[in-house]
C-alpha positions as CSV (number, residue, x, y, z in Angstrom):
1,X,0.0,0.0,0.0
2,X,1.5,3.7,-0.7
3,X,0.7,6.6,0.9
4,X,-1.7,9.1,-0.4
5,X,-0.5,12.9,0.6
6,X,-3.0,15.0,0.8
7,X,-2.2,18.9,1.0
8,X,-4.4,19.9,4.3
9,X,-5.0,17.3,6.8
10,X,-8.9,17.0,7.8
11,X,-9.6,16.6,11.0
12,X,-7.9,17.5,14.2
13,X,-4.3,17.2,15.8
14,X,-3.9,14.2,18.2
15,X,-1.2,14.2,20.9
16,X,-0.7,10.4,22.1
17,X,0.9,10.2,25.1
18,X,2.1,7.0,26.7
19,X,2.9,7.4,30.7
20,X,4.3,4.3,33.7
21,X,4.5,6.0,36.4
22,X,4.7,9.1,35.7
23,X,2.5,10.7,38.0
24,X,4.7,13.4,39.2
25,X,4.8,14.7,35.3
26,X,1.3,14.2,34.1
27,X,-0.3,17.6,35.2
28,X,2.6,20.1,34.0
29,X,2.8,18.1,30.7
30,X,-0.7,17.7,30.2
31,X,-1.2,21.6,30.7
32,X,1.8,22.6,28.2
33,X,0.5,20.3,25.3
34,X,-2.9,22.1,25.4
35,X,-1.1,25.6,25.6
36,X,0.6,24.9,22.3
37,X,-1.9,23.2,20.7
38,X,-5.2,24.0,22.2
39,X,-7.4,22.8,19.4
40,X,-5.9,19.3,19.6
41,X,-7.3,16.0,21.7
42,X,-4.7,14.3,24.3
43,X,-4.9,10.7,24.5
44,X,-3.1,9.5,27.8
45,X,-2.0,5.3,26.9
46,X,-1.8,4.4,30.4
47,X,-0.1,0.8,31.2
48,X,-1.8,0.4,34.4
49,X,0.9,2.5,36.7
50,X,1.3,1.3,39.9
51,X,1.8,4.6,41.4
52,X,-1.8,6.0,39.9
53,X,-0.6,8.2,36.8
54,X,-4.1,6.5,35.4
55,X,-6.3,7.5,38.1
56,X,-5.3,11.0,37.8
57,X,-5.1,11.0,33.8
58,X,-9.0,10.1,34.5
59,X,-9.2,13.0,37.4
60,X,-7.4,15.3,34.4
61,X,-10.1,13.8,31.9
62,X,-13.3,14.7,34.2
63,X,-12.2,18.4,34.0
64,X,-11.0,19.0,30.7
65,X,-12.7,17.5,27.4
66,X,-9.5,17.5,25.3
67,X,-8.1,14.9,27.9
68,X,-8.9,11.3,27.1
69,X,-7.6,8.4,28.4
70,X,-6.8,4.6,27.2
71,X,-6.3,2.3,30.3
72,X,-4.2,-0.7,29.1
73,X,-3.8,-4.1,31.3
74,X,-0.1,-3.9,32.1
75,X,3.5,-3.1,30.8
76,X,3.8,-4.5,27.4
77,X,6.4,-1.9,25.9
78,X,6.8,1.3,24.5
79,X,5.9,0.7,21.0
80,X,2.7,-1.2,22.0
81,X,1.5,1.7,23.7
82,X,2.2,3.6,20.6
83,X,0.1,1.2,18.5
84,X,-2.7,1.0,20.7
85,X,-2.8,4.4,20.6
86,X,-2.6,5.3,17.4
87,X,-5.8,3.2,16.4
88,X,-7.6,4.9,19.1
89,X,-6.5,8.5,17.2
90,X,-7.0,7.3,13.5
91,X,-10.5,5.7,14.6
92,X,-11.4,9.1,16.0
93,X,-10.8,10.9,12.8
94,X,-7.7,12.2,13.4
95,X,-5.8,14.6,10.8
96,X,-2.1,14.5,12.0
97,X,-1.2,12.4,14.9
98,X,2.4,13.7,17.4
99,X,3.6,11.4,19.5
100,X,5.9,12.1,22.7
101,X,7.3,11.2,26.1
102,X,5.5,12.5,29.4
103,X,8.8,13.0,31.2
104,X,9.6,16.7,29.7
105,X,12.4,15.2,27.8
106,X,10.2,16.3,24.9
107,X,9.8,20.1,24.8
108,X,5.5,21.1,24.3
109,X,7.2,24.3,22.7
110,X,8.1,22.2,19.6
111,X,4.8,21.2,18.6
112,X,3.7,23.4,16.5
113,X,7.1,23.1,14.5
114,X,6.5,19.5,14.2
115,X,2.8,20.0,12.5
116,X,3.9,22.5,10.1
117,X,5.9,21.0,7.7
118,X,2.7,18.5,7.4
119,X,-0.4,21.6,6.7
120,X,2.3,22.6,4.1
121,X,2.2,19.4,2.4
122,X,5.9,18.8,2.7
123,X,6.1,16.1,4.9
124,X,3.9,13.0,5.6
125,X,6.4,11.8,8.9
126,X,8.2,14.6,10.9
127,X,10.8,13.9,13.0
128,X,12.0,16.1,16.4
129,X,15.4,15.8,15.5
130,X,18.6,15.9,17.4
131,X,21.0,14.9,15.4
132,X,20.3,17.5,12.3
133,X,21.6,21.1,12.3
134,X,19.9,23.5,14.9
135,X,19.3,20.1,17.5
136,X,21.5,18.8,20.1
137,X,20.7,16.8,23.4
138,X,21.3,18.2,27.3
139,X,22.1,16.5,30.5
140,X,23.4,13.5,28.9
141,X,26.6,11.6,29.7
142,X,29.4,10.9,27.0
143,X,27.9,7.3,27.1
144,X,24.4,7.8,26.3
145,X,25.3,10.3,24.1
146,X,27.7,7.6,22.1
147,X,25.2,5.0,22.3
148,X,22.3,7.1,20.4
149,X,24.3,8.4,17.9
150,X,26.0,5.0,16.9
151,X,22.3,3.6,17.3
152,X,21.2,5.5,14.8
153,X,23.5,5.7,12.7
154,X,23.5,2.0,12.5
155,X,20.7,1.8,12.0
156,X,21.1,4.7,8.7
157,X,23.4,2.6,7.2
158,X,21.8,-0.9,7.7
159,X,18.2,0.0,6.3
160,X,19.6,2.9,4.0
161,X,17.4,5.7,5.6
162,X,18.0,9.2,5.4
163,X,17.0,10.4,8.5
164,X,19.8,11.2,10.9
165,X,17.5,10.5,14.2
166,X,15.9,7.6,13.8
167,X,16.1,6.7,17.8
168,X,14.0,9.7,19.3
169,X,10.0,9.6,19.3
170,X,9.2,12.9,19.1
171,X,7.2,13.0,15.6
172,X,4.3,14.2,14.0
173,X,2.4,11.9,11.6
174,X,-0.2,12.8,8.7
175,X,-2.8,10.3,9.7
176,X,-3.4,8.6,6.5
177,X,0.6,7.8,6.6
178,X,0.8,6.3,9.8
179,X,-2.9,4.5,8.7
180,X,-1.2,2.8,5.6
181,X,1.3,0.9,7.9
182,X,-0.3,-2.6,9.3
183,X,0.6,-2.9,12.5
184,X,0.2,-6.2,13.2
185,X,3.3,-6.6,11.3
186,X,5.6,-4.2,13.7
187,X,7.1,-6.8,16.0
188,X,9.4,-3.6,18.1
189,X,7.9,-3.9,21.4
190,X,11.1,-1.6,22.7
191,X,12.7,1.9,21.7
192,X,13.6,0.3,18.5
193,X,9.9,0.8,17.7
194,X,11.2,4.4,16.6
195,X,13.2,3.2,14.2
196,X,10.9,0.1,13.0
197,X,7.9,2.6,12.4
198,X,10.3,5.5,10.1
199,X,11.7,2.6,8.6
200,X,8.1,1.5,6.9
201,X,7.1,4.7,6.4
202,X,9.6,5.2,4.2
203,X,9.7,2.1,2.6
204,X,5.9,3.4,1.8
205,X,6.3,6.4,0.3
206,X,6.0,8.6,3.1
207,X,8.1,11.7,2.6
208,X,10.1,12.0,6.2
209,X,11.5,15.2,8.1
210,X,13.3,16.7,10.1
211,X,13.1,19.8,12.6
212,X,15.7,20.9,14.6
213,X,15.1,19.8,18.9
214,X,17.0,20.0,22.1
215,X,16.3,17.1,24.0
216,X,16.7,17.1,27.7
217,X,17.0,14.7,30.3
218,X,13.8,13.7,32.1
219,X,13.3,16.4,35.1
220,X,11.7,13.3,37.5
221,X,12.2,9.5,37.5
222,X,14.2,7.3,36.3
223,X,15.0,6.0,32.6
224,X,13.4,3.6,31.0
225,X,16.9,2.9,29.2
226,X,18.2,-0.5,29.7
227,X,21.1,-3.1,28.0
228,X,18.2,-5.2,27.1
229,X,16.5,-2.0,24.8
230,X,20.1,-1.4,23.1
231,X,20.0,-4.8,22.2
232,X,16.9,-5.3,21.0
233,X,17.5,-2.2,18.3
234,X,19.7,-4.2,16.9
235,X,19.2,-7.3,16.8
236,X,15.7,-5.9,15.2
237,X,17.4,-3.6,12.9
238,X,19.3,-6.5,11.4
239,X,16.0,-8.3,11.2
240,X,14.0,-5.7,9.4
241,X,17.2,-6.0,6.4
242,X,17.0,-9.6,6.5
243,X,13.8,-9.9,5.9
244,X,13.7,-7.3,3.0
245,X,16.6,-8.9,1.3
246,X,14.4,-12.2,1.3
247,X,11.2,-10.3,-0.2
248,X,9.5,-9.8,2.8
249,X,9.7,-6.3,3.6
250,X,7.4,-3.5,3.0
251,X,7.0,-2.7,-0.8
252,X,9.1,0.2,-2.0
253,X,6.8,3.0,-3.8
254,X,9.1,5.8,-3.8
255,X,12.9,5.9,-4.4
């Protein structure tokens, strides 16, 4: 299936927002998405936190109608939160659909940068990017820093992809893009659903993007970073090439 641009998006913005445990972020964040975009619908993905983020995204829901809330049974990873709200967004008629962390890591000042490239019909995937000219990344160690550079950059040269973030999941999606993609063929539970879900975008004929960001360190809590995530991305990465050298990737529309 290709993707079908079309040059103004109909229907409104969607911010999904997946949270564990974040209870201590949930309010601020909530309040600065709806200052920048306060014509769009927040869709909390809740993973049933044990410290009650999903009680009081329900508390937040009660008192302000662009609040919405998907309770899911348990911790079943990042990108599964992602897909389950997605469907919720593109079900509800969404026009573009941004996706982004609750722990401030992702600035709400950046929104409306993300979207715009997308109402100008120049991008079907936008990327928060902080790895092109005008981004960079704060309060990170040599380490980390290494680590998410070489991921994606492996990850660049493995699946041939132009995009020099493909690790960070702050985007913006046209709807009918991010609709086009079945995802019950994404098997990236992890981080590495970033790069997975770029990948077959552009493997559809999505046209990807990307804005400049400064990405900061989560302000409270702890990562979510672990050996197992790192491992995952590639071990995935390679598996996404292997299949597509056997014929079993996603169809290439575009060059």
């Amino acid at each position: 299936m290709s993707v079908v641009a079309a040059a103004s998006p109909s229907g409104p913005s969607w911010v999904v927002l997946p949270t564990y445990n974040e209870i201590d972020n949930l309010s601020g964040i909530a309040a600065a998405i709806l200052e920048q975009l306060p014509d769009a619908v927040l869709l909390v993905v809740d993973d049933n936190s044990p410290d009650g983020t999903g009680a009081l995204a329900d508390q937040l829901a009660s008192t302000e109608s662009r609040i919405r809330v998907r309770h899911r049974p348990g911790k079943q990873g990042l990108g599964r939160a992602y897909l389950d709200g997605f469907a919720v967004a593109i079900a509800g008629g969404a026009g573009v659909i941004l996706q982004m962390d609750a722990d401030w890591s992702h600035d709400p000042a950046a929104l409306p940068s993300l979207i715009a490239p997308i109402v100008a019909d120049r991008a079907d995937l936008v990327i928060g990017s902080r790895y092109t000219k005008g981004g960079g990344v704060v309060d990170w160690g040599l380490s980390r820093r290494l680590i998410s550079r070489m991921g994606s950059l492996f990850a660049r040269v493995v699946l041939g992809l132009g995009a020099h973030d493909l690790t960070g999941g702050f985007k913006a999606w046209r709807a009918t893009t991010l609709a086009s993609i079945p995802f019950d063929g994404v098997h990236a539970g992890g981080y590495v659903f970033q790069i997975e879900m770029t990948y077959r975008a552009s493997r559809l004929g999505g046209r990807v993007v990307e804005v400049p960001i400064t990405f900061r360190d989560r302000r409270v809590g702890q990562s979510k970073m672990s050996r197992r995530i790192v491992v995952e991305a590639l071990l995935v990465v390679l598996q996404l090439r292997w299949e597509e050298l056997r014929g079993r990737g996603p169809r290439r529309t575009r060059p």
